[in-house]
C-alpha positions as CSV (number, residue, x, y, z in Angstrom):
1,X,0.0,0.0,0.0
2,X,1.2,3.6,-0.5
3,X,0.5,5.8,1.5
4,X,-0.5,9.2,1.0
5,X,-1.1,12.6,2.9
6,X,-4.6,13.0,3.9
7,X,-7.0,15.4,2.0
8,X,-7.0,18.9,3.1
9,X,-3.2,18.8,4.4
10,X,-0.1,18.4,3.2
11,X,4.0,18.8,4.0
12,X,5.8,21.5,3.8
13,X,9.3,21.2,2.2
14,X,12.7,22.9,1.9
15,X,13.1,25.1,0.5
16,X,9.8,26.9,1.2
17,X,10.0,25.5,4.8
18,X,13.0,28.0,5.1
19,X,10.1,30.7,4.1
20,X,8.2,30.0,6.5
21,X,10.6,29.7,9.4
22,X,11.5,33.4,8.4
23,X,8.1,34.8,8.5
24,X,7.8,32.6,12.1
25,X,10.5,34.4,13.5
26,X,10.2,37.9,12.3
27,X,6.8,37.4,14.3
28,X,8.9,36.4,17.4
29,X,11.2,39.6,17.0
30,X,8.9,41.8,16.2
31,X,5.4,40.7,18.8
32,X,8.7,40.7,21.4
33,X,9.7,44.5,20.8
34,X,6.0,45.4,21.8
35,X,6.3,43.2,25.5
36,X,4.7,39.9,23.5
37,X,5.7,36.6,25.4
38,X,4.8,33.2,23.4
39,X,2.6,31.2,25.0
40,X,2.4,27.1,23.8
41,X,-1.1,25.4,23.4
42,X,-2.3,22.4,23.6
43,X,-3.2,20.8,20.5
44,X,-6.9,19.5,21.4
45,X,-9.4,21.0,24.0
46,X,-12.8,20.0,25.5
47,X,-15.1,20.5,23.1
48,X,-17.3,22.7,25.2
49,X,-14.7,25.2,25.3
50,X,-15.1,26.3,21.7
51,X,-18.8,25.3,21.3
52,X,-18.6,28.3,24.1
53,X,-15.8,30.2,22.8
54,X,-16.2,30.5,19.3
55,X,-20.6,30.4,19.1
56,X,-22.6,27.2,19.0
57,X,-24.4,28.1,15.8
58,X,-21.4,29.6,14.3
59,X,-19.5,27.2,10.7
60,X,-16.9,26.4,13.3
61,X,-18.6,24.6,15.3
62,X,-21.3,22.8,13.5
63,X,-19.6,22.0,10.5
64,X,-16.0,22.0,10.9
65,X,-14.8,20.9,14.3
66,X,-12.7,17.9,14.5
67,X,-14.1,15.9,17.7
68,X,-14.4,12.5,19.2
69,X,-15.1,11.0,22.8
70,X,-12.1,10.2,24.3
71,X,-13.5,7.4,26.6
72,X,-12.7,3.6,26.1
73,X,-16.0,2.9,27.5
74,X,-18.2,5.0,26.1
75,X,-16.1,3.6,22.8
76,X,-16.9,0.3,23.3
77,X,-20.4,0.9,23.7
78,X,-20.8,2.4,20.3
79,X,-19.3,-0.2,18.8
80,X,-21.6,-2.8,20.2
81,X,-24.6,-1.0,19.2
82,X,-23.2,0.2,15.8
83,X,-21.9,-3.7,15.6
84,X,-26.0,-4.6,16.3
85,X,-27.2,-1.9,13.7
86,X,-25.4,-3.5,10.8
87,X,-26.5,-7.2,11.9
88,X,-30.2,-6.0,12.1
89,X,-29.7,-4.8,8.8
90,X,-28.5,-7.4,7.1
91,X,-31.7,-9.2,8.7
92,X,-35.2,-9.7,7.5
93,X,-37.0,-7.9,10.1
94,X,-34.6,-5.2,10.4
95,X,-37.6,-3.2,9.9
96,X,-39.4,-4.4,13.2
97,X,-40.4,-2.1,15.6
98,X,-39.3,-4.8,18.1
99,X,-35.6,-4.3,16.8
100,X,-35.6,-0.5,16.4
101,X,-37.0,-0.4,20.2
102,X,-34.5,-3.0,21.3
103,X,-31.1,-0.2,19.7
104,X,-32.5,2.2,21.5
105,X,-32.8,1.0,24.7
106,X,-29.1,0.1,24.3
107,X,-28.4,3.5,23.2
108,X,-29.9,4.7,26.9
109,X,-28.7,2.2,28.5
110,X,-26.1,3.0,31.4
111,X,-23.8,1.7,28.5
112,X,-23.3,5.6,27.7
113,X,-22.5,6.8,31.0
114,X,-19.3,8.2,30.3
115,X,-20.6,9.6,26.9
116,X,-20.5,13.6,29.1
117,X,-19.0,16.5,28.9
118,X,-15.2,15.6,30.1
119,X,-15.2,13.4,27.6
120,X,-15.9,15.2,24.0
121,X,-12.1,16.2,22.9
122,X,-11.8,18.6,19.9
123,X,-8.6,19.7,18.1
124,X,-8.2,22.9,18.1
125,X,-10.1,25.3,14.9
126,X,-8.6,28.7,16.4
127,X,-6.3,29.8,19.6
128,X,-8.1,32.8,21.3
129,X,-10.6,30.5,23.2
130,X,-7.6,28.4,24.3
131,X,-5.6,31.5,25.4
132,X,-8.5,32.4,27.7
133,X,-9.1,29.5,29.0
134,X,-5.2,29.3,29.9
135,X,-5.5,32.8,31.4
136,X,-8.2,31.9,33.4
137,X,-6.8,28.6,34.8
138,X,-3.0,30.1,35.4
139,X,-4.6,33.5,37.0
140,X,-2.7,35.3,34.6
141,X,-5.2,38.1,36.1
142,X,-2.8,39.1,38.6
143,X,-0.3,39.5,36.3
144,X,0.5,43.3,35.5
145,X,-1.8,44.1,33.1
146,X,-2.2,44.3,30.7
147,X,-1.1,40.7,29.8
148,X,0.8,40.1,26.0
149,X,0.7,36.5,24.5
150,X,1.7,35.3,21.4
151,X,1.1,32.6,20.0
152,X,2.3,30.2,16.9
153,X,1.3,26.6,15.7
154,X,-1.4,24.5,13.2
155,X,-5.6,24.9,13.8
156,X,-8.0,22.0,12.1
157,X,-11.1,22.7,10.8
158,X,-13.2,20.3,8.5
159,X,-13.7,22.7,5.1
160,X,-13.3,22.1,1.8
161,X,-9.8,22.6,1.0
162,X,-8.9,25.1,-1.5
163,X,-6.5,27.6,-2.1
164,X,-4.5,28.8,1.4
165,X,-6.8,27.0,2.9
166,X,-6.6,23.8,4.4
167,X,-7.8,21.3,6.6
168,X,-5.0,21.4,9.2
169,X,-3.2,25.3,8.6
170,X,-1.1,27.8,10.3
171,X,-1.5,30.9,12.4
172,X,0.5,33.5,13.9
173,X,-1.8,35.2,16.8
174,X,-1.4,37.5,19.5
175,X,-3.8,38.8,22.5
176,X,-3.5,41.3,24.8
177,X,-5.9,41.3,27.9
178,X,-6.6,43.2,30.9
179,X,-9.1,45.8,32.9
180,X,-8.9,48.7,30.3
181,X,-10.2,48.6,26.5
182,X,-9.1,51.9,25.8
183,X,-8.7,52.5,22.1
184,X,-5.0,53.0,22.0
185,X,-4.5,49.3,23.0
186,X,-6.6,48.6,19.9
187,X,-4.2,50.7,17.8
188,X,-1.2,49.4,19.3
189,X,-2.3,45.8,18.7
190,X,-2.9,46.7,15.0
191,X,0.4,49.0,14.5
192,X,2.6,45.5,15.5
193,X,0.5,43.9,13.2
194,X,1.2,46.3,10.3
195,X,5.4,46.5,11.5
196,X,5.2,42.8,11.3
197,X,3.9,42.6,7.7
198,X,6.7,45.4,7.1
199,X,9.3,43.3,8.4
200,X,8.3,40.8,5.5
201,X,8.1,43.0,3.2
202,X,4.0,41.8,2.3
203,X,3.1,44.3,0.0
204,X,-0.2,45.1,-1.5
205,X,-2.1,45.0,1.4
206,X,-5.1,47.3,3.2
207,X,-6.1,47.5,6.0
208,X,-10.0,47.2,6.5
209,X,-11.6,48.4,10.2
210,X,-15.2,48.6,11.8
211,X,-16.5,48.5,15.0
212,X,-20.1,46.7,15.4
213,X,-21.4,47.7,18.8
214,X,-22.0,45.8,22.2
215,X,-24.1,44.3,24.4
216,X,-26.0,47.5,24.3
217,X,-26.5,48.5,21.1
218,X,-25.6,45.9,18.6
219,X,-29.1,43.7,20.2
220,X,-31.3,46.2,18.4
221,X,-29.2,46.8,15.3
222,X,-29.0,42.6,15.0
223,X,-33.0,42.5,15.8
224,X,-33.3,45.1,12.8
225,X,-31.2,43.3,10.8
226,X,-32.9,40.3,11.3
227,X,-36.5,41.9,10.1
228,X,-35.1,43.5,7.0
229,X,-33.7,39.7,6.4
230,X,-36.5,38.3,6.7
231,X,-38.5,40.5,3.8
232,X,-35.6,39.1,1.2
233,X,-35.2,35.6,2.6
234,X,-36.6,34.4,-0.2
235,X,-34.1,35.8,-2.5
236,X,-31.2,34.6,-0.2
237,X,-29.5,31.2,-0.4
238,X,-29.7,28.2,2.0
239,X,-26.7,29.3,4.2
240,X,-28.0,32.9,4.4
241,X,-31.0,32.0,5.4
242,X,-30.2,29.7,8.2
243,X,-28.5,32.6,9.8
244,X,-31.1,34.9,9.5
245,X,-32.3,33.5,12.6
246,X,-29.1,32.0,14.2
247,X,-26.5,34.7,13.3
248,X,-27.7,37.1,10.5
249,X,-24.4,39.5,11.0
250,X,-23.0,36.3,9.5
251,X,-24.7,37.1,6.6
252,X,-23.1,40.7,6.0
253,X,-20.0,38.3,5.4
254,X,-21.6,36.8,2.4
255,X,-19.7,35.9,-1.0
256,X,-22.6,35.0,-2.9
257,X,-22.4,37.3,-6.3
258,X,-26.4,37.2,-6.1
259,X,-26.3,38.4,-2.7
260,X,-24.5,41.4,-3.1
261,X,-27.1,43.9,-4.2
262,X,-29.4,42.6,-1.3
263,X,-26.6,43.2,1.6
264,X,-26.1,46.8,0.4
265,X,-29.3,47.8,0.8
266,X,-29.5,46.6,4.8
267,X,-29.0,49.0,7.6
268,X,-25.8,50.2,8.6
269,X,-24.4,49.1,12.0
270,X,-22.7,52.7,12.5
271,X,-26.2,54.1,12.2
272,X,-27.3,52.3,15.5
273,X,-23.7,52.6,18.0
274,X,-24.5,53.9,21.5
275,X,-22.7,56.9,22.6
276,X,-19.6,54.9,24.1
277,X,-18.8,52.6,21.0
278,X,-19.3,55.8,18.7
279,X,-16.4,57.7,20.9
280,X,-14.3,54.2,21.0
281,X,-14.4,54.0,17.3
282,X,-13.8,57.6,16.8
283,X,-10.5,57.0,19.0
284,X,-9.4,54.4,17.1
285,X,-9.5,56.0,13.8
286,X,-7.2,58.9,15.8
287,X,-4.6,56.9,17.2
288,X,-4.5,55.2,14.0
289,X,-4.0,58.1,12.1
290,X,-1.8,59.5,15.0
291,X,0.9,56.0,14.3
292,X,0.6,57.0,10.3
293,X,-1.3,53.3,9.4
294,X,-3.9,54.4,6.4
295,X,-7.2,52.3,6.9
296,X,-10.7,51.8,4.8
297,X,-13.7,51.9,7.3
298,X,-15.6,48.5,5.7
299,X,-19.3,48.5,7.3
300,X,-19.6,44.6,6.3
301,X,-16.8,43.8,8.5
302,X,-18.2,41.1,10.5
303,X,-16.5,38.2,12.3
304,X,-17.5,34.5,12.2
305,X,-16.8,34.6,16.1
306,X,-19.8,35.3,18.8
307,X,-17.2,37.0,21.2
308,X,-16.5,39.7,19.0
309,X,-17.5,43.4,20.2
310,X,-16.8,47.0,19.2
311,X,-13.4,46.9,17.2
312,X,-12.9,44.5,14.1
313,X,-10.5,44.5,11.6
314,X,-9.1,42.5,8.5
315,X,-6.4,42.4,6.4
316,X,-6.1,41.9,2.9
317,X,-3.1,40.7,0.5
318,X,-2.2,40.8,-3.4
319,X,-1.8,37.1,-5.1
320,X,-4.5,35.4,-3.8
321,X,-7.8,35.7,-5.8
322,X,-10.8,36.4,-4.2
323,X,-10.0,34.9,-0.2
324,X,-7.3,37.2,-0.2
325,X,-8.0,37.9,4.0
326,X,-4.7,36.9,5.4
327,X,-5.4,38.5,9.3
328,X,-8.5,38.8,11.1
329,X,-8.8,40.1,14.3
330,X,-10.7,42.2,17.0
331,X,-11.8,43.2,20.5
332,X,-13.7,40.5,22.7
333,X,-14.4,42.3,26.0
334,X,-17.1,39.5,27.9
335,X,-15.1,36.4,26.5
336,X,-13.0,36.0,29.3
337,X,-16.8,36.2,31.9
338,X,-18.0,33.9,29.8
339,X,-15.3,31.2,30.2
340,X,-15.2,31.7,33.9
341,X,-12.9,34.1,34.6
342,X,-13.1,37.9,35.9
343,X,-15.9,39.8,34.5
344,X,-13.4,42.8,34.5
345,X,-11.0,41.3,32.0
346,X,-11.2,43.0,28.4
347,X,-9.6,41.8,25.2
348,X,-8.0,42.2,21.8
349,X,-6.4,39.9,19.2
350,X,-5.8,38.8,15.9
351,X,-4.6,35.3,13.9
352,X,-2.6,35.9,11.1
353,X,-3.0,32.5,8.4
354,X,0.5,31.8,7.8
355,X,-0.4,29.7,4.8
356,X,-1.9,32.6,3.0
357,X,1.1,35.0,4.3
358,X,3.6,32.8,2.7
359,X,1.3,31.8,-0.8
360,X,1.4,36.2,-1.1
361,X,5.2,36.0,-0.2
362,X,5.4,33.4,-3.2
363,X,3.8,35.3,-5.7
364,X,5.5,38.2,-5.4
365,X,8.6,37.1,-4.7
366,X,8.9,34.4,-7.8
367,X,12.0,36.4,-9.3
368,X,13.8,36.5,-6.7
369,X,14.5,32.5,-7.2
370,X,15.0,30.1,-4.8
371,X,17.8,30.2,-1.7
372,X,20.6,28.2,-2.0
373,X,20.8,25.2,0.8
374,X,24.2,25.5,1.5
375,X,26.9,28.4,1.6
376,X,30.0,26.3,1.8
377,X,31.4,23.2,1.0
378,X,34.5,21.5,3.0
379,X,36.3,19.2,0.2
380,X,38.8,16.9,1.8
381,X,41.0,16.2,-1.4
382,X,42.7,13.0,0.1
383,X,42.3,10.1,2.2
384,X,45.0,11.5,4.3
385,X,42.8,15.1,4.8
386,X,39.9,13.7,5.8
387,X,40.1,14.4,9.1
388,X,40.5,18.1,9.1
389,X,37.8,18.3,6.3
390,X,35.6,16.8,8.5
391,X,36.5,19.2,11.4
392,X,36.6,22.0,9.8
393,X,32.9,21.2,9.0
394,X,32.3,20.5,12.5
395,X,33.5,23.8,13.5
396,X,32.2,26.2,10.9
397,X,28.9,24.6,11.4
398,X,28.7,25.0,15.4
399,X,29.5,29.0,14.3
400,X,26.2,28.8,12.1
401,X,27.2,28.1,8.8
402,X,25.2,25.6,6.6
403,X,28.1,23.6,4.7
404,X,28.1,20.8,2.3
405,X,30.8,17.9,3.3
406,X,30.7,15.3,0.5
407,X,31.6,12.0,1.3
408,X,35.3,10.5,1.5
409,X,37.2,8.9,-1.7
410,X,35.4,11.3,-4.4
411,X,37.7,12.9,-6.7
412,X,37.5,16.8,-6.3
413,X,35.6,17.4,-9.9
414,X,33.1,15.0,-8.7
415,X,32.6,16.5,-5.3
416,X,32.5,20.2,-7.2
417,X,30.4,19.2,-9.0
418,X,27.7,17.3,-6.1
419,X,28.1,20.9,-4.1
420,X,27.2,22.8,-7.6
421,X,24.4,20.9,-7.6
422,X,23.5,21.8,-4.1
423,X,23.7,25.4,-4.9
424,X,27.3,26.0,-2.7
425,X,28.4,29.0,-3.4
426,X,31.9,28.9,-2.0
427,X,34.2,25.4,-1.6
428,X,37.3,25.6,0.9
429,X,39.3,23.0,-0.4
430,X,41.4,20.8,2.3
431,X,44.3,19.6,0.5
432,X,47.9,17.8,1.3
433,X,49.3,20.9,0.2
434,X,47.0,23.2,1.8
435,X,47.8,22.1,5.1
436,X,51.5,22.2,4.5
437,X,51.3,25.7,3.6
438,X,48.4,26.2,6.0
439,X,46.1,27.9,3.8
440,X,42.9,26.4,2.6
441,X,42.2,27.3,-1.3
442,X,38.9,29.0,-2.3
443,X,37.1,27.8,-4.9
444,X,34.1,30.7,-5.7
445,X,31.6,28.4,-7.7
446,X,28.8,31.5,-7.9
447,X,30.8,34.7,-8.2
448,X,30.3,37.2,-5.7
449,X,31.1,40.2,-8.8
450,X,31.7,40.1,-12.6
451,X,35.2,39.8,-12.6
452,X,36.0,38.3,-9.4
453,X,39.0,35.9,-9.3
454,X,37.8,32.3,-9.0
455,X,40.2,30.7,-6.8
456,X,41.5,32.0,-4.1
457,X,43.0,31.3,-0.8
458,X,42.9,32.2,3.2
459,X,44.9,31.6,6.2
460,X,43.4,28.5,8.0
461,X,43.0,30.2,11.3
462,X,40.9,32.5,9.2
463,X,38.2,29.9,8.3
464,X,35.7,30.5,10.6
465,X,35.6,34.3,9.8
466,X,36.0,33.7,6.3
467,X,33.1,31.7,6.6
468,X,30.6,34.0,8.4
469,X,31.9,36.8,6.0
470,X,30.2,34.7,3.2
471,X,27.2,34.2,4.7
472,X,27.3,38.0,5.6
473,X,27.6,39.1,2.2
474,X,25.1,36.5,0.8
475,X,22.5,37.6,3.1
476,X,22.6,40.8,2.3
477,X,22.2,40.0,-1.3
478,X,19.4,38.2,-0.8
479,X,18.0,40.8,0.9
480,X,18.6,43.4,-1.3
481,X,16.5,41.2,-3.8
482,X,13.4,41.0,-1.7
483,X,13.8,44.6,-1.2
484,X,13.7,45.3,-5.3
485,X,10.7,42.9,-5.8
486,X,9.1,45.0,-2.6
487,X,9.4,47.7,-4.8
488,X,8.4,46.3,-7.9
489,X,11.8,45.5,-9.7
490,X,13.0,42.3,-11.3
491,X,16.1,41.6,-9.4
492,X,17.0,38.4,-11.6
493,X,17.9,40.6,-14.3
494,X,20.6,42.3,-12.8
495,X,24.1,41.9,-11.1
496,X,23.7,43.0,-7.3
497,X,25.8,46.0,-8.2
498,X,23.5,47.3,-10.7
499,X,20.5,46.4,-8.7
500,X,21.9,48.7,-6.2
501,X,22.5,51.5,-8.3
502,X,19.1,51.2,-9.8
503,X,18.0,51.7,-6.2
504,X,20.1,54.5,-5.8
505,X,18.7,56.1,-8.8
506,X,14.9,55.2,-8.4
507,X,16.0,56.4,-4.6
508,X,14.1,52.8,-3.3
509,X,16.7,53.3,-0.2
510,X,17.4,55.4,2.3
511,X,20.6,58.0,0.9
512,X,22.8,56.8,4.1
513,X,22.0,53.2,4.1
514,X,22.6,52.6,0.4
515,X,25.8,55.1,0.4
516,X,26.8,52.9,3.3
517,X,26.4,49.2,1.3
518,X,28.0,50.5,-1.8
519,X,31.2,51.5,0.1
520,X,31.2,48.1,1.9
521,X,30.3,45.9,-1.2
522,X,33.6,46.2,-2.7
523,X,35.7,45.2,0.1
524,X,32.7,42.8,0.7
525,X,33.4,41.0,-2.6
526,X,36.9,40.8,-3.2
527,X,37.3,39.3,0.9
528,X,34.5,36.8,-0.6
529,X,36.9,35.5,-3.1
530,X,39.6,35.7,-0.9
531,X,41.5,38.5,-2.6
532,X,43.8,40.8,-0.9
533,X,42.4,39.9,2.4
534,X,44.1,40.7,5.6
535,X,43.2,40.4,9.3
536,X,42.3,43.7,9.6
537,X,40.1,43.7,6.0
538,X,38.3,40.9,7.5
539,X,37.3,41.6,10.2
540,X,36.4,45.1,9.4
541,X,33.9,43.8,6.4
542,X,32.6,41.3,9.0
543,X,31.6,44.4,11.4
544,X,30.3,46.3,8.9
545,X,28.4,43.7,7.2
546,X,26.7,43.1,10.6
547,X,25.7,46.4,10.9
548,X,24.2,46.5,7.5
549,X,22.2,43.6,7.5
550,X,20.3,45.2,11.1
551,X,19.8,48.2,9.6
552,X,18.4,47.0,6.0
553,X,15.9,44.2,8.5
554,X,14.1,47.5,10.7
555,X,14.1,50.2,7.2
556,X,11.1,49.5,5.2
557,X,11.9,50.1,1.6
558,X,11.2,53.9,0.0
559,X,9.2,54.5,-2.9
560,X,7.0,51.6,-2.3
561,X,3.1,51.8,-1.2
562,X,3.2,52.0,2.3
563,X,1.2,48.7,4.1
564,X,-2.5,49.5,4.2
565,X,-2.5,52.1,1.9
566,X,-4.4,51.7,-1.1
């Protein structure tokens, strides 16, 4: 038998696992320069707690939770009567009364006992309701507030898999809770979000807000809804009209192209705010426009959650047809009362889907071609260098380089051309007469500049910075090249040093930073192939490189549209 993945998932591979790793982690830097903290959930929760959490009538939970008993008992018991239901079918008087009678007495027979509450498990289909609940049960409440959590990992939900969505996928989250739900923690919460999507340079993406009352006001606007609903029910499709009377704000949220002209002509949920979610929203869009984030005020804004209240917001992304959402997110002030904990305990949040993050990343980042797996290669020439190849390996490696090793008793054109294949940019070549002289040679397989010398050599003690001076200046390459597609340029069609000038010239980058890279490219280069390169040189490039590659990670790239402005 051959197995395959199960529908609606699938495994991520290098290289675009190496995508995702660096999206992960510039969520982790930057959630951690705002007081963020990561929090790790369990996979699988009572059930309860999202039928509670999320809405019992919401998609979530009726249609796509992923739930089972977790009871031996109660397990076996099912079995015997499922086990009695397929012999009474395959019997003549499967039809009996007598036999229908005799199932379900088994089915409420003491059998089912342990059929309860502490007993239906679900995996988890989002993380907020599990943050709460953890905040409740580790009395995070006397923490000083407010509290920051972030929060990384997979979500299941049973939907039909289509593009960026799948039936186990990826978020990035974070919630903030505590006594106050003052509008600037709302702003805040959104200004990381917006820093972290500039960190990865997502372009082509707005920022959509609204705010759709409270407990007392959104009752009478949902009431009105409702009634207006009802008049046009029958010009609605099955799934709309089911929540006109379990959830009709759920219908706002409708992508039916029939649908459309209907939902426009419905009352407004800004029309019926009370006085104190009319002043909330009108600090919101102040302190938003205080932090310099543009934003489209979106009066369908609705979320699929029940514990939603006040602020909501949404972000959308280029390159992925028509669900192009890729963050959700808003303030839940009475979910933490309704899981237990303190009635004084507001909230605000968001989930980022990673898979959609990274699909956007993909598409506009296709030129930019795919990153090589290794840096270096150690070729040990000789049975009789071996040894050092393979420490030298060891040692570059534990300083955080990725390096090729091929395996002993290959010529050297054979294990060239393995590491070619691989991508290696650079090969350090351990030879009989390399360690006589004590200088390794450099082989420069993918020139670092048009003219660069191909072999070279460096002092063996120099290795190790040799080696991080590589990585240095390929790193900063590469991100160079994000930064030109980030700004709409097609980086594969031009040498690094052109692409820089063509920077210059469109003036993409800040005047210092990109006066600063092309000083240090040169010496950058030639140390790369191991030209002229003295202690000094070295470690002087090494610095500055460094320095560089901090400063071009926390610019965001000039000339571009800023994120959220349309």
């Amino acid at each position: 038998m051959k197995f395959q993945a199960i529908k609606g998932v699938r495994d991520i591979l290098p290289p675009e696992s190496a995508l995702w790793n660096r999206v992960e982690q510039a969520a982790r830097d930057i959630f951690q320069t705002y007081g963020y903290g990561e929090i790790r959930l369990p996979e699988f929760e009572l059930a309860r707690l999202f039928e509670r959490g999320v809405g019992g009538e919401t998609d979530i939970v009726t249609k796509e939770l992923y739930s089972w008993i977790d009871s031996p008992k109660a397990n076996r018991a099912l079995k015997k009567v499922r086990d009695k239901a397929i012999a009474a079918a395959y019997r003549a008087d499967h039809h009996d009364p007598a036999v229908r009678e005799e199932l379900l007495k088994e089915i409420e027979s003491g059998s089912f006992d342990a059929l309860n509450e502490a007993n239906r498990i679900s995996l988890r289909p989002e993380a907020t309701a599990s943050v709460v609940r953890a905040y409740i049960q580790n009395g995070m409440h006397t923490w000083p507030a407010p509290v920051k959590l972030y929060y990384i990992g997979p979500m299941f939900r049973r939907e039909r898999p289509q593009k960026g969505r799948y039936r186990q996928f990826y978020q990035i989250g974070a919630e903030l809770l505590g006594p106050s739900d003052d509008a600037s923690y709302d702003a805040e919460v959104i200004e990381m979000l917006m820093a972290f999507f500039e960190r990865i340079r997502l372009t082509g993406t707005t920022l959509f807000i609204n705010s759709i009352g409270d407990k007392n006001c959104r009752p009478a606007y949902v009431e009105r809804l409702r009634d207006e609903l009802r008049k046009v029910s029958d010009k609605l499709g099955a799934d709309s009209q089911r929540r006109i009377e379990t959830n009709p704000l759920r219908v706002l949220d409708s992508k039916i192209p029939e649908e459309q002209i209907i939902i426009e002509e419905l009352p407004r949920i800004g029309q019926y705010l009370c006085t104190d979610c009319e002043a909330h929203y009108a600090k919101l869009t102040e302190e938003l426009s205080l932090r310099g984030i543009a934003f489209q005020e979106n009066w369908r804004l609705v979320r699929g959650l029940d514990y939603y209240m006040r602020t909501t917001f949404e972000i959308t992304a280029a390159g992925l047809g028509s669900q192009n959402a890729v963050c959700g997110g808003g303030r839940y002030d009475g979910l933490v009362e309704l899981l237990g904990g303190p009635a004084a305990t507001k909230g605000i949040g968001f989930a980022i889907g990673t898979d959609r993050v990274v699909l956007s990343l993909q598409s506009e980042q296709k030129d930019v071609g795919e990153t090589s797996k290794y840096e270096l290669a150690v070729v040990g020439t000789t049975s009789g260098t071996w040894n050092e190849a393979v420490r030298l390996a060891e040692s570059l490696r534990k300083s955080g380089a990725e390096v090729f090793l091929p395996r002993q008793g290959i010529r050297l054109k054979q294990a060239l051309e393995q590491a070619a294949k691989f991508g290696v940019r650079v090969a350090i070549i351990v030879g009989e007469d390399e360690l006589k002289d004590q200088r390794y040679t450099i082989r420069v397989m993918q020139p670092f500049y048009e003219g660069g010398e191909r072999d070279g050599s460096i002092a063996v003690s120099r290795a190790p910075s040799y080696a991080a001076l590589v990585q240095v200046r390929s790193e900063l390459e590469r991100k160079l090249k994000s930064w030109a597609v980030a700004s709409g340029l097609a980086p594969s069609a031009f040498g690094i040093s052109s692409l820089l000038n063509l920077m210059m010239e469109q003036q993409l980058l800040p005047a210092g930073l990109s006066a600063a890279i092309k000083d240090v490219l040169p010496t950058l280069n030639t140390a790369a192939h191991g030209e002229a390169i003295d202690d000094t040189t070295l470690y002087w490039a090494l610095a500055f490189g460094y320095l560089l590659l901090a400063e071009v990670d926390k610019t965001p790239p000039l000339g571009k549209t800023s994120v959220g402005e349309m």
